[in-house]
C-alpha positions as CSV (number, residue, x, y, z in Angstrom):
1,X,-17.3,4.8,25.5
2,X,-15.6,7.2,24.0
3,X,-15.3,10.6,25.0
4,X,-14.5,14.2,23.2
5,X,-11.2,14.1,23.8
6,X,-10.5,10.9,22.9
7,X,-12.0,11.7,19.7
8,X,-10.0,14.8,18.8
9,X,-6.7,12.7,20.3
10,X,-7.6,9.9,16.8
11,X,-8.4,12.7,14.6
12,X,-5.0,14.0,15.6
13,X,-3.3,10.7,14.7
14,X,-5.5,10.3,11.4
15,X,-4.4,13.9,10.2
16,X,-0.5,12.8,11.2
17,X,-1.1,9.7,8.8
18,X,-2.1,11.7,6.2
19,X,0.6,13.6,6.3
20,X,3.2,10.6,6.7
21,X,1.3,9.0,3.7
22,X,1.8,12.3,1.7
23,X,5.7,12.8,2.7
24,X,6.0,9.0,1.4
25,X,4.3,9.7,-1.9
26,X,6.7,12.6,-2.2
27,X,9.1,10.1,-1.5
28,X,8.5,7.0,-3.5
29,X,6.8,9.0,-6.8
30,X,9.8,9.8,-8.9
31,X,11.0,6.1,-8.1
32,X,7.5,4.5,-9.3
33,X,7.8,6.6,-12.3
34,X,11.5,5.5,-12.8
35,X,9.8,1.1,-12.6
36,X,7.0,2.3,-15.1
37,X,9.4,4.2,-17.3
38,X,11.6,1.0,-17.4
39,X,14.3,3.1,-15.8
40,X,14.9,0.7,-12.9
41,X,14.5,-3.3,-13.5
42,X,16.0,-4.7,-10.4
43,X,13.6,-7.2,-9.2
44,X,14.7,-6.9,-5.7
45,X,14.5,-2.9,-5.9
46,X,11.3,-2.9,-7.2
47,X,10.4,-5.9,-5.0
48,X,11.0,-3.3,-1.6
49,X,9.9,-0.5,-3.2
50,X,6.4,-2.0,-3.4
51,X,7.1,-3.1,0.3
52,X,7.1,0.1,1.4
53,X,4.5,2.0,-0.6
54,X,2.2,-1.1,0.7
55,X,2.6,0.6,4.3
56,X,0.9,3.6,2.7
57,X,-1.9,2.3,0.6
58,X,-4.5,3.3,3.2
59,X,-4.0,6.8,0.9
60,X,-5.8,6.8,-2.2
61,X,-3.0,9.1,-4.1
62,X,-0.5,6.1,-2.3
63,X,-3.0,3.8,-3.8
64,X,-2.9,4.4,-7.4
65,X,0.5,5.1,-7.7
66,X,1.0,1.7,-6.7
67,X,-1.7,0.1,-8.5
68,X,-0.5,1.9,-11.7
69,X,3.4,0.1,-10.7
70,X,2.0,-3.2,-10.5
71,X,0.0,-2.7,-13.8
72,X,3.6,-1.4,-15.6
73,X,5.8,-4.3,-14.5
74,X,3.1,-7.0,-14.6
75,X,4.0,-8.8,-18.2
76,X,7.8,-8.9,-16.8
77,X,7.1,-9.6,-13.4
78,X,3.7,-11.2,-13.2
79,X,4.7,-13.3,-9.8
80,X,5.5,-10.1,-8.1
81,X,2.3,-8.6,-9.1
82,X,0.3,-11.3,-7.9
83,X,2.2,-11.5,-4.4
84,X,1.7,-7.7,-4.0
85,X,-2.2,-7.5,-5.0
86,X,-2.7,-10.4,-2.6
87,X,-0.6,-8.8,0.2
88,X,-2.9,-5.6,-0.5
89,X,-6.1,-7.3,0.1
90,X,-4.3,-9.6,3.1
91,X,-3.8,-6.1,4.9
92,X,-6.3,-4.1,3.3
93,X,-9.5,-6.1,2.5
94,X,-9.2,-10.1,3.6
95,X,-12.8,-10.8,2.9
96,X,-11.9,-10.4,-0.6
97,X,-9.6,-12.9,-0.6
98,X,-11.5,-15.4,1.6
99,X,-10.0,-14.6,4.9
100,X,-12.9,-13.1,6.9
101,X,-13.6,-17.0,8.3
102,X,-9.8,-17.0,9.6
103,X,-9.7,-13.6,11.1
104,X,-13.1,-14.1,12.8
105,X,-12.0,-17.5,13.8
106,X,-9.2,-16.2,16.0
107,X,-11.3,-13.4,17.7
């Protein structure tokens, strides 16, 4: 059962995520931009970047950012894209992508 306090200690740690997730948008914006732009065309840069800003996507500014990466680079990178949507919905939503069965399978 969960008490007051533990409460306000999770709303504590949800208001520090939000503002980790805002620091990394800060962070990773002007490089996203750079990817879109064509400014930056290393595979392996991008590759990380998308890593990274994956860790974040629990924040909807986080979110489109890197949604609106994976749209810019997905005619020249197209199996990046797909690896990073499905490692989106792996963390973010499995039931999309038919792992519900597995996850309840190991409970």
């Amino acid at each position: 059962m969960s008490t007051e306090k533990d409460m306000e200690f999770l709303g504590t740690i949800a208001g520090r995520l939000k503002d980790v997730a805002k620091l990394a948008l800060q962070e990773y914006k002007p490089k996203a931009n750079a990817v879109i732009r064509g400014s930056i065309n290393d595979e392996n840069e991008i590759d990380l970047m998308l890593d990274h800003m994956l860790s974040f996507c629990y924040d909807d500014e986080m979110l489109e950012l890197y949604k609106a990466v994976l749209r810019g680079i997905i005619e020249k990178y197209p199996r990046m894209v797909h690896s990073h949507v499905y490692a989106y919905y792996e963390m973010f939503d499995p039931e999309k992508i038919g792992l519900k069965d597995d996850l309840e399978d190991n409970e």
